[in-house]
C-alpha positions in Angstrom: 120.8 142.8 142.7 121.6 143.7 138.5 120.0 146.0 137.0 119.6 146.7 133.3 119.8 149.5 131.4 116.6 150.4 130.2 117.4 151.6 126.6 119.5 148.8 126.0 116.0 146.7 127.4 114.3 147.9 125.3 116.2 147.7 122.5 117.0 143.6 122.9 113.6 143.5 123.3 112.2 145.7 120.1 110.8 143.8 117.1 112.5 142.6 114.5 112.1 139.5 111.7 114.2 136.4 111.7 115.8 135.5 108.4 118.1 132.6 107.6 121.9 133.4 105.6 121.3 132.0 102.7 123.6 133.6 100.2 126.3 134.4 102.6 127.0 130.5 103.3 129.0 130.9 99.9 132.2 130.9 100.1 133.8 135.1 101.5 134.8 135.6 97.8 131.5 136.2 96.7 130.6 139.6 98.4 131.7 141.5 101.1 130.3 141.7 104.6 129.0 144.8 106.4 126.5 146.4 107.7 123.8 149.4 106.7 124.8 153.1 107.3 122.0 154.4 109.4 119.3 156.2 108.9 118.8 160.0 111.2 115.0 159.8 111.2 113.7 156.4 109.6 109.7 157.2 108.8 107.5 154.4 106.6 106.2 155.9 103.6 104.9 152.3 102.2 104.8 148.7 103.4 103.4 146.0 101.3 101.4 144.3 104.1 99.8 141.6 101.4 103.4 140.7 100.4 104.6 140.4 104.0 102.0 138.0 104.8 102.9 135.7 102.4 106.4 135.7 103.4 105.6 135.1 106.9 107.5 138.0 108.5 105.4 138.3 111.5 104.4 141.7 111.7 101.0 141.9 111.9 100.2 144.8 114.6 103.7 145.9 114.1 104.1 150.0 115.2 104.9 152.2 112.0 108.5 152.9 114.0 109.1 149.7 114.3 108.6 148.8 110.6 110.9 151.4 109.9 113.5 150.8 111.8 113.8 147.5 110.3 113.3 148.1 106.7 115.3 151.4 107.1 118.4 149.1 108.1 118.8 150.3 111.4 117.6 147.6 113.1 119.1 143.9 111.2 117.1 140.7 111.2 117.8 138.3 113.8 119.9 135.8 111.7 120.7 138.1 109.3 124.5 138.5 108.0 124.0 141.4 105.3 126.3 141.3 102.7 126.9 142.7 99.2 127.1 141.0 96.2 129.7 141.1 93.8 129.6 141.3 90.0 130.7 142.0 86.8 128.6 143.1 83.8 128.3 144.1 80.4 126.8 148.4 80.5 126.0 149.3 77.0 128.6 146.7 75.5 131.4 147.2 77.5 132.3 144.7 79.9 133.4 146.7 83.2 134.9 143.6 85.4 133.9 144.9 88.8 130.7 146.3 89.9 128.9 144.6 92.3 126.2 145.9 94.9 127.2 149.5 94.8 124.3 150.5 97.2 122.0 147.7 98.0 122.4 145.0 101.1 121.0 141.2 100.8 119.3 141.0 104.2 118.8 136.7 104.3 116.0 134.8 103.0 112.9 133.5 104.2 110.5 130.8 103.0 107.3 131.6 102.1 104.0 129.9 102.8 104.3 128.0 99.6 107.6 126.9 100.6 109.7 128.9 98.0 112.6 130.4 99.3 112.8 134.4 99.0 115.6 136.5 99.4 114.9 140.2 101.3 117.7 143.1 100.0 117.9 146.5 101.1 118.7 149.3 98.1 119.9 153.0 99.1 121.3 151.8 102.1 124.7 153.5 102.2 127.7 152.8 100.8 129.8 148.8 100.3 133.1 148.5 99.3 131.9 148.1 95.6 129.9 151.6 95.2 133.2 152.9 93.5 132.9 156.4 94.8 129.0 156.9 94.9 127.2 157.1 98.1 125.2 154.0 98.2 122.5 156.3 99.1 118.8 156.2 96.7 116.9 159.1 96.6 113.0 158.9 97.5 111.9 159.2 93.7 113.6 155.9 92.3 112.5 154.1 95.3 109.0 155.3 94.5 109.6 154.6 91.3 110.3 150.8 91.8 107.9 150.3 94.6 105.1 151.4 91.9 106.4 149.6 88.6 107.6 146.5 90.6 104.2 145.9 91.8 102.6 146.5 88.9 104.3 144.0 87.1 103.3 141.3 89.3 100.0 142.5 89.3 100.1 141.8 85.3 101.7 138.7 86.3 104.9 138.8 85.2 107.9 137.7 87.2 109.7 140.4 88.7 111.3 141.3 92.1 108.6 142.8 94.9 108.6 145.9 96.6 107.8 145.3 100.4 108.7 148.0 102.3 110.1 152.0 101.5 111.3 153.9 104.3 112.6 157.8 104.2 115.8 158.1 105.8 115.7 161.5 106.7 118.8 162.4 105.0 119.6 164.2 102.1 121.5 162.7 98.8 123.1 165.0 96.4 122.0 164.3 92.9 121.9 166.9 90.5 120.9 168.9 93.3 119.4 168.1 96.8 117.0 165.0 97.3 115.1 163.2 100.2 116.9 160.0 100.8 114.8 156.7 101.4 115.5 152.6 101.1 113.5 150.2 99.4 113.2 146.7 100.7 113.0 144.3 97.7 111.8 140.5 97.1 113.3 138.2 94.9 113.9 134.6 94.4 117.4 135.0 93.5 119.7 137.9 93.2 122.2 136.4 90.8 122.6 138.0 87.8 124.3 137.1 84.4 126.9 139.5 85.3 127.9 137.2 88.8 128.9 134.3 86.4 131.0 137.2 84.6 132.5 138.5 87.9 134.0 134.7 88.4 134.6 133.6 84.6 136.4 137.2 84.2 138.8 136.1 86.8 139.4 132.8 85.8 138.2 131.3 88.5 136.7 127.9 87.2 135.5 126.6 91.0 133.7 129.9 91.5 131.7 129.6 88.4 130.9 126.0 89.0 129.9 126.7 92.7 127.7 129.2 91.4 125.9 127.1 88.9 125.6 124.4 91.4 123.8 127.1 93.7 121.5 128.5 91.3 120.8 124.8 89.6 119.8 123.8 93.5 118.2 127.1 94.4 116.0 127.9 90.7 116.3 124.5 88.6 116.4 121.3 90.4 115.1 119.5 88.1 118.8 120.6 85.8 120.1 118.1 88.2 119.0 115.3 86.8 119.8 116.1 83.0 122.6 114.4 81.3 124.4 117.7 81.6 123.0 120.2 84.3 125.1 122.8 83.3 123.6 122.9 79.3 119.8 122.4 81.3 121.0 125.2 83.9 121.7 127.1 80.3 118.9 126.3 78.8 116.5 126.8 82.2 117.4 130.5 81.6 116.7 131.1 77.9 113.8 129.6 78.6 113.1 132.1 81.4 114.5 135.4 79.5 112.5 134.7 76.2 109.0 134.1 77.8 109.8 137.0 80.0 110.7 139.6 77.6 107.8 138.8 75.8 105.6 139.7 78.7 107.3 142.9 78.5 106.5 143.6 74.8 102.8 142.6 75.2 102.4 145.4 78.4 104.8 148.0 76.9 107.1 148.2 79.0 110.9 149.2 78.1 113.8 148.3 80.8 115.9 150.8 80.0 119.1 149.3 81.4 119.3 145.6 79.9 122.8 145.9 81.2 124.0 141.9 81.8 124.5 143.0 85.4 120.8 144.0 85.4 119.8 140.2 84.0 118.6 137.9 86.8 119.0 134.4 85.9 115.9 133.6 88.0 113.8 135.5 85.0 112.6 137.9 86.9 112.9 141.7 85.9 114.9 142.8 88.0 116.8 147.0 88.7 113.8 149.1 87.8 115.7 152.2 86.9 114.9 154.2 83.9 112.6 151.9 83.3 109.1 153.2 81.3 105.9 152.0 79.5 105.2 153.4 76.1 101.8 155.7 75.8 101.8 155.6 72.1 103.2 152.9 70.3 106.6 153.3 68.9 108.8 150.6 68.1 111.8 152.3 68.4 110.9 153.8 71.5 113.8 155.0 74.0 112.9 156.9 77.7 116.7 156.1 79.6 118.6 159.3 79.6 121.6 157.0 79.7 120.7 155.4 76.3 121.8 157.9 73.5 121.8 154.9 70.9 118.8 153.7 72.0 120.5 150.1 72.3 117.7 149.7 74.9 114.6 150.2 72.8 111.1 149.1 73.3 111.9 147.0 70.1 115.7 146.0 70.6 115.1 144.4 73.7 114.6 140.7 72.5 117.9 140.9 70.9 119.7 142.6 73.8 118.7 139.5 75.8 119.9 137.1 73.6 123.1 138.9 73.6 123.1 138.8 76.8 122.7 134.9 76.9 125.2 134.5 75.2 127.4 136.8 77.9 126.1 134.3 80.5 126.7 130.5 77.9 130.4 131.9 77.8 131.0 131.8 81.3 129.6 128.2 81.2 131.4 127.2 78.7 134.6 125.1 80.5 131.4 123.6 82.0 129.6 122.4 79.3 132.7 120.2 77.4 136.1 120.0 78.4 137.2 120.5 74.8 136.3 124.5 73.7 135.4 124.1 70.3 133.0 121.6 71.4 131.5 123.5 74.5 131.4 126.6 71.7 129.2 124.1 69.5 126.6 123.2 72.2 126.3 126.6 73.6 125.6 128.1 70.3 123.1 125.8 69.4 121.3 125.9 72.6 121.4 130.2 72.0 119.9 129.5 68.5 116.5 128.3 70.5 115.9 132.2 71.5 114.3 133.6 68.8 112.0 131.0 68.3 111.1 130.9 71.7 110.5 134.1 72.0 108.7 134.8 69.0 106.4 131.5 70.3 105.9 133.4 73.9 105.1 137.0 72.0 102.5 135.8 69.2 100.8 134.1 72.0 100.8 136.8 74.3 99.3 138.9 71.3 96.8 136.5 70.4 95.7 136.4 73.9 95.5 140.3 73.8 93.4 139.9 70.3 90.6 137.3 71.4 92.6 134.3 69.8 92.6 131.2 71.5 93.8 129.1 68.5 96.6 129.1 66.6 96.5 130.1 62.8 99.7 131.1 60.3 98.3 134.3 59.2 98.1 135.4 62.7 101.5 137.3 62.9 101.0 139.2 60.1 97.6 140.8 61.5 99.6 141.8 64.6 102.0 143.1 62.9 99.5 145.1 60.4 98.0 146.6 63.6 101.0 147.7 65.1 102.1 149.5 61.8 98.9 151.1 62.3 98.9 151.8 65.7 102.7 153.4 65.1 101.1 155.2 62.5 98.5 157.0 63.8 100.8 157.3 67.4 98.2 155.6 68.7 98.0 154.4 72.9 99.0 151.0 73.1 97.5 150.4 76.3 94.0 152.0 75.1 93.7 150.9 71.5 93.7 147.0 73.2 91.0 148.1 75.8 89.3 149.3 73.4 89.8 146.4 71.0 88.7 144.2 74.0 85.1 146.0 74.3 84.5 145.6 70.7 85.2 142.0 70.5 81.9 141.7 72.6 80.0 143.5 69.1 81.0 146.6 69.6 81.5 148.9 66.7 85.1 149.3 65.2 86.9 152.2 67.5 87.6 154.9 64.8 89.7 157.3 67.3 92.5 157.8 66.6 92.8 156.3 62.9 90.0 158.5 61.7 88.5 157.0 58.4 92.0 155.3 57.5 90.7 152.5 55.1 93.8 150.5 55.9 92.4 150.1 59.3 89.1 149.3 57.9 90.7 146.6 56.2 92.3 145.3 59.3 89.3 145.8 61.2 87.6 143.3 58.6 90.0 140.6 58.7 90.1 140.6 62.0 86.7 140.1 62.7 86.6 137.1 60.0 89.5 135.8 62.2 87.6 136.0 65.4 84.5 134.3 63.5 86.9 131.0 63.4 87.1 131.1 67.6 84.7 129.2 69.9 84.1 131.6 72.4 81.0 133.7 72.5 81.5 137.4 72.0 81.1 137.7 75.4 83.6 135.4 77.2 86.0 136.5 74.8 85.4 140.4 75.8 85.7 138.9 79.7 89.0 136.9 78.7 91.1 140.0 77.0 90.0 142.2 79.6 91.7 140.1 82.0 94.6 140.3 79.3 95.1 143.9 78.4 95.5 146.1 81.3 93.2 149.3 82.0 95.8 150.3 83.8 99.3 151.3 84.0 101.9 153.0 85.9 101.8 155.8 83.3 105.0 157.9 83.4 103.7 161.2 84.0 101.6 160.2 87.0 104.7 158.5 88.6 107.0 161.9 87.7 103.9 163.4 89.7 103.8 160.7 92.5 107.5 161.6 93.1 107.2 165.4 92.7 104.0 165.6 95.3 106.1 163.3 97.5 109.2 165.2 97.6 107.0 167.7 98.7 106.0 165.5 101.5 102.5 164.8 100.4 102.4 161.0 99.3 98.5 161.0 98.6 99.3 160.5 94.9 101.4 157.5 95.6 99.2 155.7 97.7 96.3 156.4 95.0 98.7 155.1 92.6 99.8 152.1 94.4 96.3 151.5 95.8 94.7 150.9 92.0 97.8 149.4 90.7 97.0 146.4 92.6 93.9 145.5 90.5 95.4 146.8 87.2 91.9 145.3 84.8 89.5 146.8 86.8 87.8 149.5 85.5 87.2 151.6 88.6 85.6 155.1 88.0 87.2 156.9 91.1 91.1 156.1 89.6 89.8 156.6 85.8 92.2 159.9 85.8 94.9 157.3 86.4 94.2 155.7 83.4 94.4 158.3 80.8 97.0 158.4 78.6 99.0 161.9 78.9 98.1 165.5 77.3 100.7 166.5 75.2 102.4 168.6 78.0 102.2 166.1 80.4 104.4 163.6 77.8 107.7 162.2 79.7 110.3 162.0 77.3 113.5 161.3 79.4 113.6 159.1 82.7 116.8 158.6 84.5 118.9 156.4 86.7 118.5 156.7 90.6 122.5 156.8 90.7 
């Protein structure tokens, strides 16, 4: 009679997912194969049960252990044929022609239970043959950090990938000195990135590019398909998608960091949360990315930094878009021209949403802009001053902290209430509508330093209180109001870094 061995029983029969290829049906040339170094003591630290559901994993009543053994890498996917991506890129300017996923493994992809396809990728797990010397490794505090921004994002509604698992490994990294090591699991509906079109058009390699296209037109823009030219909609598709989404980054605060054309998705979502911050008091020129000594990646210079890069990604297209260059040149500049109107169009109304305005008037740039002077002015907290603003549009009196008696605001202050006179809404559905706009809540950067610090420590208390009222970012909840408050002077973070 067989037998069986029992550990290798139990292991056929231990849970995992089921995920479909996806990505790796492309042809080999477009990432390498391989599998996830493993883990010494895999332990779940945070699992984005919500998130899972909707991508019907099936792990409801799934074991802690189990969880983490999956989402650690030790245990793959059924179905799953993990491979790295490669690409190119554009890092502060200078076009480096091979980088590609360094330390991050796309799992497969799943459909979700409103039928959109979503790709599952591992980051910090170990090293791929494009990590060009590093360790492929992540420490526990940039996983953290993602885990807590990424949500938030989506909680403001902005597109972005999701965080659904982080698992310690139970290893060290060496950093600038010894770290926990841990993996994030990570949504997104496409991992293609300005800087894959790059990798290809660098080369030369005209059928790459085009297969490429083809797979993101089929995958994120069907209906490019149909257009006279689906390669000039596939362009346009994108600036359409990085100009409305960079101006949901402007209206929340937030600065990327690293708008590095490897670090553009051309799905539109954000995408690498690395030095990534959000600005406590407003300042235009505002710069957190210990990496960015020119500060190319300002809270300000980003609109311009993602045209720039569209017109890394409308090169690459361009054999596609005419056969004659000059030509192809011609279109693609014109379609890049559309930018900056479109993004000024997504930002002035995000900012009249944020101000009470429903309609439309031709003034109403210049009192955003007055407020922000002000605001920069008086350092004032961007996320506060439009909470506050918020409560007074429901006949409050004018918030005097913190520009004092400054009659300049007083001024604003008046023409902005004769502007709100000109709106339908009642004082009190337009209070209800901006606070549903402008965010009580953040992921401030001194409480995620402190997540990270308490957690290295092995007490992740503050990151589950984090993460817990990060999901309902415009509620006012009186047991997380520490969470809200903008930082004391000494609690200011003036430098966040890369997790590499």
């Amino acid at each position: 009679m067989a037998t069986t061995e029992p550990c290798a029983d139990l292991e056929r029969h231990a849970p995992t997912i089921v995920l479909a290829d996806g990505y790796a049906r492309l042809p080999e040339h477009f990432y390498s194969r391989l599998g996830a170094a493993a883990a010494s003591a895999p332990r779940l630290i945070g699992f984005n049960h919500a998130l899972a559901e909707q991508l019907e994993l099936g792990v409801a009543g799934w074991r802690e252990a189990d969880l983490a053994a999956v989402f650690s890498g030790n245990r793959p996917p059924r179905g799953s044929q993990p491979v790295a991506l490669a690409y190119a890129g554009h890092q502060f300017g200078h076009f480096v022609p091979q980088l590609g996923d360094g330390r991050a493994l796309l799992l497969g992809e799943t459909v979700d239970r409103h039928g959109s396809r979503r790709e599952l990728q591992l980051k910090g797990s170990g090293p791929t043959p494009w990590s060009r010397g590093g360790d492929g490794r992540a420490a526990l505090g940039p996983v953290l950090r993602e885990y807590l921004v990424s949500e938030a994002m989506h909680a403001f509604g902005i597109p972005s990938t999701r965080a659904l698992a982080a698992v310690s490994t139970g290893d060290i990294v060496l950093r600038e000195r010894p770290l926990p090591g841990a993996v994030l699991t990570r949504v997104a509906g496409s991992h293609v990135r300005v800087g894959t079109f790059q990798y290809f058009a660098a080369r030369g390699d005209l059928e790459a590019v085009r297969t490429l296209a083809d797979w993101v037109i089929e995958r994120l823009y069907p209906d490019a398909r149909a257009a006279a030219s689906p390669y000039l909609a596939l362009l346009d598709a994108v600036i359409e998608a990085q100009a409305r989404l960079v101006a949901q980054w402007l209206a929340v605060g937030f600065i990327h960091g690293v708008m590095n054309t490897d670090n553009m998705a051309v799905s539109g979502e954000t995408i690498d949360y690395g030095p990534c911050a959000f600005l406590d008091h407003y300042q235009a020129e505002a710069v957190f990315s210990s990496i960015d000594r020119r500060g190319r990646y300002a809270y300000a210079n980003q609109p311009p930094v993602a045209q720039w890069n569209l017109a890394r990604f409308a090169e690459t297209l361009l054999p596609l878009l005419h056969s004659d260059r000059a030509s192809a040149v011609a279109v693609a500049e014109e379609a890049l021209s559309s930018f900056a109107p479109r993004f000024e169009a997504h930002w002035l109304a995000r900012m009249r949403a944020k101000l009470g305005l429903d309609t439309a008037e031709a003034e109403d740039g210049g009192l955003v802009e007055r407020l922000l002077e002000l605001m920069q002015r008086h350092q004032a907290d961007f996320t506060v001053t439009f909470r506050r603003l918020a409560h007074a549009a429901a006949g409050g009196g004018m918030p005097r902290e913190p520009f004092a008696d400054d009659p300049s605001f007083g001024e604003w202050w008046s023409a902005w209430q004769a502007r709100l006179a000109r709106e339908r809404r009642s004082p009190e559905e337009r209070c209800a509508r901006m606070l549903r706009t402008n965010p009580w809540l953040i992921p401030r950067n001194h409480r995620i330093e402190q997540a990270i610090a308490a957690a290295e420590k092995g007490d992740y208390a503050p990151f589950e209180a984090l993460r817990a009222a990060l999901a309902q970012p415009f509620d006012e909840v009186v047991a997380a109001a520490a969470l809200a408050e903008p930082p004391r002077p000494e609690e200011r973070v003036l430098a966040t870094f890369c997790g590499t």
